[in-house]
N, C-alpha and C positions, 0 to 999 in steps of 0.2 A: 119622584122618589121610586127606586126600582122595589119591589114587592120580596117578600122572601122568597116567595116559589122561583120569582126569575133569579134572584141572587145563588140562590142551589142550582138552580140550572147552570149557571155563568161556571161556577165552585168546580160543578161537576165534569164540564167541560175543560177547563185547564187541566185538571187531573187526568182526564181522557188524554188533552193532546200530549203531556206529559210522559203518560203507559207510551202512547205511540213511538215519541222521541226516543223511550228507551229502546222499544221494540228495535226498531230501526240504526240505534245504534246512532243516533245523531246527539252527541255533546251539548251542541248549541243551543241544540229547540232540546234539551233534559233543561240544560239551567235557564234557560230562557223566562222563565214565571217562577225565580226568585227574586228577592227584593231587591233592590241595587245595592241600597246601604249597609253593608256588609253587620253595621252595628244593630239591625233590626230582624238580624236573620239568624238561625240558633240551629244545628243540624246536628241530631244524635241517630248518626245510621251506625247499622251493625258493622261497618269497617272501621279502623281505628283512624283517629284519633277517638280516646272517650267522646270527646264533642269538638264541630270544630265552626267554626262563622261560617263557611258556606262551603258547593261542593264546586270548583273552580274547572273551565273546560280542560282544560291540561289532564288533570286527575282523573274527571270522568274519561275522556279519550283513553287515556292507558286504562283503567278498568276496564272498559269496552273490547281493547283491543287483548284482553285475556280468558276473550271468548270467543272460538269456532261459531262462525254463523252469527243466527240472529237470536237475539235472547227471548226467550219467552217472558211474558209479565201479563198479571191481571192482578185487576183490584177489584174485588167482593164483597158484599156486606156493607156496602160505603155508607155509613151515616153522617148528615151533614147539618149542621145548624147555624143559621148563618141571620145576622140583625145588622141592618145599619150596613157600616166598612166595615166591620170581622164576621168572619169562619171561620169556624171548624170543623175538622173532618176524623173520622177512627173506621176501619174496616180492616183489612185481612189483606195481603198480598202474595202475588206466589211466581217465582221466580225459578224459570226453568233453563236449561242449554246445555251445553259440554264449555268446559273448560279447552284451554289451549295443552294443558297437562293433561288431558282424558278426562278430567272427572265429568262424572256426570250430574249435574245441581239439579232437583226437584224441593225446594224448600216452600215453605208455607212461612208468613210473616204477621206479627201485628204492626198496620202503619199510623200512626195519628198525624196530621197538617192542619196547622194554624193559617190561615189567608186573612189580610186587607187590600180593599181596595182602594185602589188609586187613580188617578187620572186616566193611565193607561189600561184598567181593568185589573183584574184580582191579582195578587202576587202572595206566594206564601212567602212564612215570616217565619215557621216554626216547622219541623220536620221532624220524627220521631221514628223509628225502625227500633222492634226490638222481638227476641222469639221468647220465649218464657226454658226455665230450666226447671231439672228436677231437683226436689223437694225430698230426694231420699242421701243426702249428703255426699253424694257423686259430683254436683256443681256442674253437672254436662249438661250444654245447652237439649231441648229438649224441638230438634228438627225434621224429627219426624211427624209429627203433628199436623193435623190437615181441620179444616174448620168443617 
């Protein structure tokens, strides 16, 4: 039976190779440590659709390719708690680069991920991205925020 501290260790490390894949811009190894079964995977990132079953290499490849260079990412703050075959994970992300249009992105994120394991080691199953807005009835997301 693997321990918790090594299952946060295992958690922590997908996440890791995960940042990497983005870093680098590789589609393949980003969805790589999703579930297979599309019906066990639940993805509410800040791009639209409100939610959708998962993030498919096609899709991510064209977002990839709507960015000059390499993207910046890190994740901070990572708490993880993990018993048995599930985790869970919530910390902070922050997503840097230029756009293909010029802009320039410096955002700061809240991210939450659900993981079980399986055979092949941990796969997340739940995926959450969201920034908070304000609260003075402007309804603007609220992206300048830094942790």
């Amino acid at each position: 039976m693997t321990s918790q501290h090594d299952s946060k260790v295992e958690v922590r490390a997908v996440i890791e190779e995960r940042a990497a894949a983005l870093r680098r811009k590789d589609a393949k190894g980003f969805v790589a440590r999703q579930a297979a079964d599309y019906g066990l995977y639940s993805l509410y990132s800040m791009g639209s659709p409100l939610a959708a079953d998962q993030a498919n290499v096609e899709d991510v490849e064209a977002w990839f390719a709507s960015w000059q260079g390499q993207i910046g990412y890190e994740v901070r703050d990572l708490d993880i708690a993990a018993d048995g075959d599930v985790a869970f994970c919530h910390g902070f992300a922050r997503m840097s680069g230029t756009k293909t249009d010029g802009e320039t992105v410096d955002l700061w994120f809240r991210l939450t991920l659900g993981l079980r394991r399986t055979a092949e080691g941990w796969v997340i199953v739940h995926e959450h991205e969201s920034v908070p807005f304000y609260m003075d009835g402007s309804l603007k997301a609220a992206v300048d925020l830094k942790p």
